[in-house]
N, C-alpha and C positions, 0 to 999 in steps of 0.2 A: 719735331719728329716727322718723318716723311710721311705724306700720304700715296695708299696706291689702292688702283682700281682694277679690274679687272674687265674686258668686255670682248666679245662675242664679235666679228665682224659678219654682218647681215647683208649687207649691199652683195647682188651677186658680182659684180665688176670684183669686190674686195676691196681696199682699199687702195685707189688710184689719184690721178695726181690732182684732179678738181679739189676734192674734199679733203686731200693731205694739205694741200695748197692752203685753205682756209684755215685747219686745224695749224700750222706754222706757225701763220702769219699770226692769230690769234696767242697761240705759246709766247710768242717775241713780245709780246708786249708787258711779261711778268720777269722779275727779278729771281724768280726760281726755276733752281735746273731740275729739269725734264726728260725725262729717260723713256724710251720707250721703247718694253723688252718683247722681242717673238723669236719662238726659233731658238733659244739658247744666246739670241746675237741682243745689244741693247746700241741704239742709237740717240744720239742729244736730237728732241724732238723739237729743237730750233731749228734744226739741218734739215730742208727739205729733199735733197740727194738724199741725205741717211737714213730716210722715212721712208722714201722710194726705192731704196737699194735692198729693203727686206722683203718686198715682192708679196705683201702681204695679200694671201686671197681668200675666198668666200669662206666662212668657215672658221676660219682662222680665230686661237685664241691669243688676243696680247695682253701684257701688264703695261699700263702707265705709271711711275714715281715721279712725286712733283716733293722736292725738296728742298726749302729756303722761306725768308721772311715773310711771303706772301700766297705760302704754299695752298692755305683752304679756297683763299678768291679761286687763285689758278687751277683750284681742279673742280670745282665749283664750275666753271666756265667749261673747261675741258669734258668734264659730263653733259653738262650742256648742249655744249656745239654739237658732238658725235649724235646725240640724239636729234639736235633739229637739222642736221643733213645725211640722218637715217644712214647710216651705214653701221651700224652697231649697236650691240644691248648690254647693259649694264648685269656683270655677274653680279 
């Protein structure tokens, strides 16, 4: 069953490309697909263009789905990171 989270982006930049860059690169290394929805639009949160093309800013609410065999590590981690490079709060 999929998990999903919801969170708050806090950073006033919004989410740019430093911290999208981390959050990627950390995604790619789970076997579960990663959706990350704002805006009505949802991009594979492996895609670092597709993370960046939703122009996400301060304010902003998105939904994460991590869905696949390894899905709790992977958002286990994905809560994680967002909070230790502060750019968002956990609804």
């Amino acid at each position: 069953m999929a998990k999903k989270v919801n969170i708050e982006i806090t950073n006033p930049v919004g989410l740019y490309a430093s911290p999208a860059t981390e959050l990627v690169d950390a995604v790619k290394l789970y076997k579960s697909h990663v959706t990350l929805n704002y805006n009505e639009k949802s991009v594979n949160m492996k895609s670092l263009m597709g993370v960046l093309s939703l122009g996400i800013p301060h304010k902003a609410k998105i939904e994460i789905v991590v869905e696949g065999e390894d899905e709790g590590t992977a958002m286990d981690m994905i809560v994680e990171k967002i909070k230790s490079l502060e750019i968002g709060t956990i609804q």
